[in-house]
matplotlib code that plots the C-alpha trace (Angstrom):
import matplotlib.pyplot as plt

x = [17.0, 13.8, 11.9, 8.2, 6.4, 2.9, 0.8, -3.1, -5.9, -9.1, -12.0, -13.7, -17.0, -15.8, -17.6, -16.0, -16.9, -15.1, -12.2, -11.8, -12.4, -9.3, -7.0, -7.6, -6.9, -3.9, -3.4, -4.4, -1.5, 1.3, 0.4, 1.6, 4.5, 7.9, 9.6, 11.7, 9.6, 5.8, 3.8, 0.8, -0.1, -1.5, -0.1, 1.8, 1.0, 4.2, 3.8, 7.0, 7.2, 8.8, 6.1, 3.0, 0.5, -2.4, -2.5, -5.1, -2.9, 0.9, 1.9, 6.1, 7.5, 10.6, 12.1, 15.4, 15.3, 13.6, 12.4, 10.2, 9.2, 8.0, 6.3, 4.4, 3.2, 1.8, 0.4, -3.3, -4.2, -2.4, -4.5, -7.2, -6.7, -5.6, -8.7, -11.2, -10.4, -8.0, -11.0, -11.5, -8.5, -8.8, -5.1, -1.7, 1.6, 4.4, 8.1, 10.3, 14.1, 17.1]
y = [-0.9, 1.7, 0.5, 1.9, 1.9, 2.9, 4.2, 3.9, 5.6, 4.6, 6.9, 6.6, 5.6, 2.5, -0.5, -3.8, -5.1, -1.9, -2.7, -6.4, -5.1, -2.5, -5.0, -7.8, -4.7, -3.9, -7.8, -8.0, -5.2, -8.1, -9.7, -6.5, -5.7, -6.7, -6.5, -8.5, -8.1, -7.3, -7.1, -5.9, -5.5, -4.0, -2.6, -4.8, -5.4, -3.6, -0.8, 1.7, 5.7, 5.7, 3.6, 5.2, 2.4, 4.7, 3.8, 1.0, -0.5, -0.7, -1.9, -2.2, -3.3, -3.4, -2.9, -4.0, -1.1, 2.4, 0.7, -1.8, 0.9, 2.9, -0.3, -0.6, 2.7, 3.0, -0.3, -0.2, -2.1, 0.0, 3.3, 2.0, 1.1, 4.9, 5.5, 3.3, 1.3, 4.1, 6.5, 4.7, 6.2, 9.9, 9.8, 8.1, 8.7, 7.6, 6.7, 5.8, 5.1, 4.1]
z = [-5.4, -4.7, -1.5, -2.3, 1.2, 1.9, 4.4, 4.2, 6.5, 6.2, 6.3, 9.6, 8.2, 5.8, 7.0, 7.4, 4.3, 2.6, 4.8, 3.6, -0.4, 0.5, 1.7, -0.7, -3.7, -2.0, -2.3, -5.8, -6.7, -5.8, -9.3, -11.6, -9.0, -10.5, -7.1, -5.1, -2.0, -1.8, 1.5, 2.3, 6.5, 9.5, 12.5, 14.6, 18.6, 19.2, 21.5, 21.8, 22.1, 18.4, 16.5, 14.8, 14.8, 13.6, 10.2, 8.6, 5.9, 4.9, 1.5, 1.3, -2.4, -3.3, -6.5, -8.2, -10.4, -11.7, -14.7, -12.5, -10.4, -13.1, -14.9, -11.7, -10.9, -14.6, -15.0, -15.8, -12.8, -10.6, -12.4, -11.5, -7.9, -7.5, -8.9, -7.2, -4.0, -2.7, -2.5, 0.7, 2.1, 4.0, 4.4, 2.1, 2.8, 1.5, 1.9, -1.4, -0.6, -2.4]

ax = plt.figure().add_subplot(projection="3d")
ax.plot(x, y, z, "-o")
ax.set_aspect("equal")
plt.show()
């Protein structure tokens, strides 16, 4: 199993409506994702020294195997969210594990 997780930041000056677009293409992405799990969120109201809460989005996915993984990260629809709605974003990180 490969757990993809995701870390979005916003650009300061994206507007709400901007905001609501992101998330709902970080929504949309669940569709072309052959994974066991798929969740897209927002930081929890869970306040401890250890937790970076700083972040705007968090998309988690995880996949049974490489082959899905791969069929996701090259899937057209997935392109072209790397090329369009993640503009938005001054700041990605991300954590793959298996």
């Amino acid at each position: 199993m490969l757990a993809h997780h995701v870390l979005f930041w916003l650009k300061d000056d994206a507007t709400a409506e901007e905001e609501q677009k992101f998330h709902q293409a970080l929504l949309d992405l669940e569709s072309i994702a052959p994974s066991a799990f798929f969740h897209v969120g927002t930081p929890a109201a869970i306040e401890r020294d250890v937790i970076d809460a700083s972040y705007s989005f968090s998309l988690f996915a995880a996949f049974e195997t490489m082959e899905q993984f791969e069929t996701y990260q090259k899937h057209p629809e997935h392109i072209a969210f790397l090329n369009g709605p993640n503009k938005l974003a001054k700041r990605v990180l991300i954590y793959d594990a298996d």
